[in-house]
N, C-alpha and C positions, 0 to 999 in steps of 0.2 A: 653290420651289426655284430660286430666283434670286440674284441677290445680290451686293453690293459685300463683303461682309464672309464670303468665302470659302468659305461653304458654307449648305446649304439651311436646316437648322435656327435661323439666324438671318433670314434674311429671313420663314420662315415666323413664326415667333416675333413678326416686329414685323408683319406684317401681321393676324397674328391677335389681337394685342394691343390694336388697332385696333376689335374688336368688340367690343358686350356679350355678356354670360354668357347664355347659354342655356340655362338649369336644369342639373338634374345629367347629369352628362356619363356616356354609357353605351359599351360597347366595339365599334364600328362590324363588323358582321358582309359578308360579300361579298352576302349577299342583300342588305343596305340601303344597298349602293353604287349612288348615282347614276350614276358614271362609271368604270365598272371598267375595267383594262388590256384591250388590243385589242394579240392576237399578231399577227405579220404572215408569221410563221416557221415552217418547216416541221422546222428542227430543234429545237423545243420543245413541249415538253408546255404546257397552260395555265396561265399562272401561279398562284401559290398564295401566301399571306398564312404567313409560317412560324410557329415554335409561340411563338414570344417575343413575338410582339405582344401587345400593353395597348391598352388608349384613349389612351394622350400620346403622346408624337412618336419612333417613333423613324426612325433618320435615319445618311445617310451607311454606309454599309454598307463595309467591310472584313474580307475574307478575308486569312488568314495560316496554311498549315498549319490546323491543326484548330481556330484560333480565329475568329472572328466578333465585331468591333468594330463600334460603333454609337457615333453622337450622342445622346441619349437626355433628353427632357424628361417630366416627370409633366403637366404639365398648360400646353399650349398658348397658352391665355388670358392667361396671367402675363407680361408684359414682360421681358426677358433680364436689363435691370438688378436684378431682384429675382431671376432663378435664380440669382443668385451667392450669393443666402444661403440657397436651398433644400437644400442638401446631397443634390440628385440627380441637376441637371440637368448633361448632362457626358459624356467618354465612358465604356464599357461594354464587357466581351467575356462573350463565349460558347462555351463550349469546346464541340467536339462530341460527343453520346454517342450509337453508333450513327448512324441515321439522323434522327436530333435534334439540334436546339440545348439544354445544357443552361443553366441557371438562369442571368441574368447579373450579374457581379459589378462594383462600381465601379473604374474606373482613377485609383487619386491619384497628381495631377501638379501639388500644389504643394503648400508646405511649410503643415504643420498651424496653425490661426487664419490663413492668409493666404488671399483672392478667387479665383479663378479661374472661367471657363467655358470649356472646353475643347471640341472639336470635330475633326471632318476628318479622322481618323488615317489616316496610310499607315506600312505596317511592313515592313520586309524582315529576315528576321533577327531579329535585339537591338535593333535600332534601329528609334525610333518619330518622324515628325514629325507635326507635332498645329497645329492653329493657335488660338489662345488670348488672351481678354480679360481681363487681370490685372493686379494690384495692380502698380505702379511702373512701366507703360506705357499708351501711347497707341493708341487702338484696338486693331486685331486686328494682330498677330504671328504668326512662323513661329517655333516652339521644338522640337526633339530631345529623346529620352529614350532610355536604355539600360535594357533588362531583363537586372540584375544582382541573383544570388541570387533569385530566386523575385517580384522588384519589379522596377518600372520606376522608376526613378530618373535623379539625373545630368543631368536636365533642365538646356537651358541655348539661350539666342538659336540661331539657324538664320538662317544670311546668303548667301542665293542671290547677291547683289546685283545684282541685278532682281527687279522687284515681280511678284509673282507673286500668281495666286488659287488655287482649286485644282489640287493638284498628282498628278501618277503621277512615278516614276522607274524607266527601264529602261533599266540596267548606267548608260554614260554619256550618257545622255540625258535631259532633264527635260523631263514635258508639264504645260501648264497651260493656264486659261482666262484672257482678258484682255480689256479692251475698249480695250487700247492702240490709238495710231495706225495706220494702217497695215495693215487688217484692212478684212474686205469688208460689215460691217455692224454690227452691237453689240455682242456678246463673240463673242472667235474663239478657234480653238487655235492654241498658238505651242509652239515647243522651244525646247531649250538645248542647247548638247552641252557637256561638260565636258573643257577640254583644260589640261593641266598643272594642275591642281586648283581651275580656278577657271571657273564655268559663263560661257558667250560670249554675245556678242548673239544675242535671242531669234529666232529664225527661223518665219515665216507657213506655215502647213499650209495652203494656198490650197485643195489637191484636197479639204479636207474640209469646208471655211467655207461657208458663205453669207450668204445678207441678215439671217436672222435668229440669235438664241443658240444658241451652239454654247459647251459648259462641262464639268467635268467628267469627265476623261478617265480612260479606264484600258486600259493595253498590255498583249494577252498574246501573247508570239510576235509573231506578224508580224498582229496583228489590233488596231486601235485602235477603240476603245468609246468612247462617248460621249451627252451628249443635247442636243437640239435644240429650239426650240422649233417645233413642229408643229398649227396650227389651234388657235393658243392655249394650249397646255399643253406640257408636256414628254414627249419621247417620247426612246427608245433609238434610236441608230444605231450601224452598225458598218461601219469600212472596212477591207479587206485591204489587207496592202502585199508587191506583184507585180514583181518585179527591182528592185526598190527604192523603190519609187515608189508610195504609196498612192492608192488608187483608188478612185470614185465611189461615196459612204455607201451603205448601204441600211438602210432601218427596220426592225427586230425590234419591238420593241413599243410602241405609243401611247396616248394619252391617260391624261395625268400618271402617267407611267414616266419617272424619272432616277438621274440616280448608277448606273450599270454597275457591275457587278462579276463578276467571274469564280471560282469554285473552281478544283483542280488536276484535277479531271472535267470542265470547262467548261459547268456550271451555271451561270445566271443569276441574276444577285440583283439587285435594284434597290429603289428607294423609291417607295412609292404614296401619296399624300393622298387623304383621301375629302371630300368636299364634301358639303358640305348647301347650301340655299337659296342658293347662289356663296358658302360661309362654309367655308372648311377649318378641319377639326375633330377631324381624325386622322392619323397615317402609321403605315404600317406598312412592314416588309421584304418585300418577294416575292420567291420564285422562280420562275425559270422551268426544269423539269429536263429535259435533253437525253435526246430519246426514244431 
């Protein structure tokens, strides 16, 4: 859950790519977690692996209303260059039933016979940005999508202009992670504000950075989410922001816990890898549910 190329599912992807096969691949249970999450919170139940998890990747987690968006790979091992012709790898939602996620369905977001791997979705609304490796561009992209009629459709380029990694948007403000200049150690978090319709120079969250990755953000109300890296893995942080002014993070959950997400109950969601022999070989979604 690192990354130049905007979200976890592709660095995971190429580092796990990186290994041999290790026989048949089985679906990693919390008993045969070497490294399970570590809550630090006392407004959380212990996290839980939700009922959509598989043995492959999934990844990036997005709440919308009653749906649940995911990056979504079968099978880890395989190089990203080849999920473009597996017809699975990509993003996913899950509508909610009850206290369940139901079955998840594929999101197409590029026109039939043509590449894509798609990823990162943030949604408000109708509207989807998504970041994606496809046919008639160069590396990763920011592209938009309308959900019209019953489909997301309408897909078309997304130009912040400035480079941006991953991203939150709240009302007129854009958060994302960078490793631009100017920043107090590797990746920080930076904003945007958007003034007469076009986003401004990106501006340094200093109260929330430090020496090491900070990425991945997600706003709710006046509470900025995020993860960190912490004694080598990724962990959740979250900071309040107090007459205006965000304030000193504090850790909710550690050891490989990233990607925050929040429901409209302020339940936690996040993403967990499981490790074997230091060889990641699974993710799955967790929650964390507010006692």
């Amino acid at each position: 859950m690192k990354f130049k190329l905007f979200t976890a599912i592709f660095l995971i992807l190429i580092f796990v790519s990186s290994c041999e096969a290790q026989g048949p691949r089985v679906k990693i249970t919390p008993e045969m977690d070497e490294y399970p999450p570590i809550l630090h919170s006392n407004e959380f139940k212990q996290p839980i692996s939700i009922n959509i998890s598989t043995r492959g990747v999934e990844d990036s987690p997005f709440i919308s209303g009653n749906n649940l968006f995911i990056a979504y790979t079968p099978d880890p091992s395989i190089p990203p260059r080849k999920q473009l012709f597996d017809g699975l790898s990509g993003i996913w939602v899950s509508k909610r039933q009850g206290d369940q996620w139901g079955k998840p369905e594929r999101v197409l977001l590029q026109e039939p016979g043509k590449l894509s791997l798609d990823g990162c979705a943030f949604v408000q609304g109708d509207k989807m940005w998504f970041c994606s490796a496809r046919e008639g561009y160069k590396g990763i992209n920011w592209f938009t999508a309308e959900y019209v009629d019953g489909m997301w459709q309408n897909w078309r380029d997304a130009n912040f202009g400035i480079e941006v990694e991953e991203i939150h948007i709240s009302e007129d403000e854009l958060y994302f992670g960078s490793k631009k200049s100017g920043g107090k150690g590797k990746k920080d978090l930076w904003f945007s504000k958007k003034v007469g319709g076009r986003w401004q120079a990106p501006q340094h969250i200093a109260a929330v950075n430090s020496k090491e990755d900070e990425a991945r953000p997600f706003v709710r109300k006046d509470e900025l989410w995020f993860d960190r890296t912490y004694k080598g893995t990724p962990a959740v942080f979250r900071s309040k922001r107090i007459n205006g002014k965000w304030q000193e993070p504090e850790m909710i959950v550690s050891q490989f816990a990233g990607e925050p997400n929040l429901d409209e109950n302020g339940n936690l969601y996040f993403v967990h890898p499981f490790f074997k022999m230091n060889r990641m070989i699974e993710a799955d979604i967790y929650a964390a549910y507010r006692k």
